[in-house]
N, C-alpha and C positions, 0 to 999 in steps of 0.2 A: 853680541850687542853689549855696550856697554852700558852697566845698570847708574842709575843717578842716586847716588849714598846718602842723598841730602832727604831724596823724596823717601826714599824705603827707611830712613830715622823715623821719618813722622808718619809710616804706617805703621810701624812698632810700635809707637808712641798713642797711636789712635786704637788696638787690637789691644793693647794695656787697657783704657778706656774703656774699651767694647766690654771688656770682660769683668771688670769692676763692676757697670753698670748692669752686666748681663744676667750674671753668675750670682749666687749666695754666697758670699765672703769664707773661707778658709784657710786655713794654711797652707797648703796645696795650691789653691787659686792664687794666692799670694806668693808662689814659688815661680807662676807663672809670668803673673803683672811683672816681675819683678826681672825676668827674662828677657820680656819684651824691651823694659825700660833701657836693661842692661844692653840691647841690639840697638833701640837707638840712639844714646850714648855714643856705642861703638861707631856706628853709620856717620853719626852725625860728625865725631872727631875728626872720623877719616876722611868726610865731605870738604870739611873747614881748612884741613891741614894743606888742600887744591889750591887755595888761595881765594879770593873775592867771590861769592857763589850770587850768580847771578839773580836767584829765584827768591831771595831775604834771611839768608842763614845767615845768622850771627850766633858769637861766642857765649850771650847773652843766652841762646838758645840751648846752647852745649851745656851750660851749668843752670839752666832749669831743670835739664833731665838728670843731669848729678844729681840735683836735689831731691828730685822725685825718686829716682833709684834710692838713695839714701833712706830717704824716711820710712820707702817699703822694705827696706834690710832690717832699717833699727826697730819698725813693727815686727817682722818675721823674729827677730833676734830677743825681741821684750817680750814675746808672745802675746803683743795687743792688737788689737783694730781702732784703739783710737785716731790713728794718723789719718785709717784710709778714709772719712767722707772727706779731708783736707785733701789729700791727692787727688779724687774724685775731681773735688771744685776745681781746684789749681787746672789740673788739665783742662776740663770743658772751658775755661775760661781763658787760657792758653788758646784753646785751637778755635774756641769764637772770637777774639783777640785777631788773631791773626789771618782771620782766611779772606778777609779783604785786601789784604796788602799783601798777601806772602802767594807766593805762584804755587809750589807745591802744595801748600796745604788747602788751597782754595780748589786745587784740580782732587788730590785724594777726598774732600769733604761732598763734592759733587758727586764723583764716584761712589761716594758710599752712603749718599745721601737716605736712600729709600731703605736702609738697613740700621743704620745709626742715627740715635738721637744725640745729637751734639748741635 
């Protein structure tokens, strides 16, 4: 079966979330966030590079998650947590942003409804 890159970006991107919100911040935890971000990045390039994705990926979306990788790298790399309640928000407001209009994220946010506060 052929998996949908677009929607498995923004479960990475949601499991990022989960676990910021979850977990007691560390460096470690931040190895992780930073993983996830990194997978949906990847997912999502590889989504876009299909061409017109019917479900509301855009490119706009691809360099949200640069960004977010980003600033959890230059945290890991400065040794601070100042960034992360800025990632925190950014995402929750990213995927409450969006799950009215976007097909995947409004199916993965249902699905994980009763588990995630988003």
């Amino acid at each position: 079966m052929k998996k949908n890159t677009g929607k498995l970006a923004h479960e990475h991107a949601l499991k990022a979330l989960s676990i910021l919100m979850n977990e007691a911040w560390s460096f470690e935890i931040l190895g992780l966030v930073r993983y996830e971000l990194g997978q949906a990045y990847y997912n999502l390039k590889k989504d876009l590079k299909k061409g017109k994705c019917s479900c509301g990926d855009k490119p706009e979306d691809l360099e949200f998650y640069r960004g977010m990788l980003i600033d959890v790298s230059t945290a890991i790399s400065s040794y601070s947590m100042n960034p992360i309640p800025i990632v925190v928000e950014e995402l929750r407001t990213y995927f409450a942003d969006r799950k009215d209009a976007h097909h995947c994220i409004r199916f993965i946010l249902n699905k994980h409804s009763m588990t995630h506060d988003v």
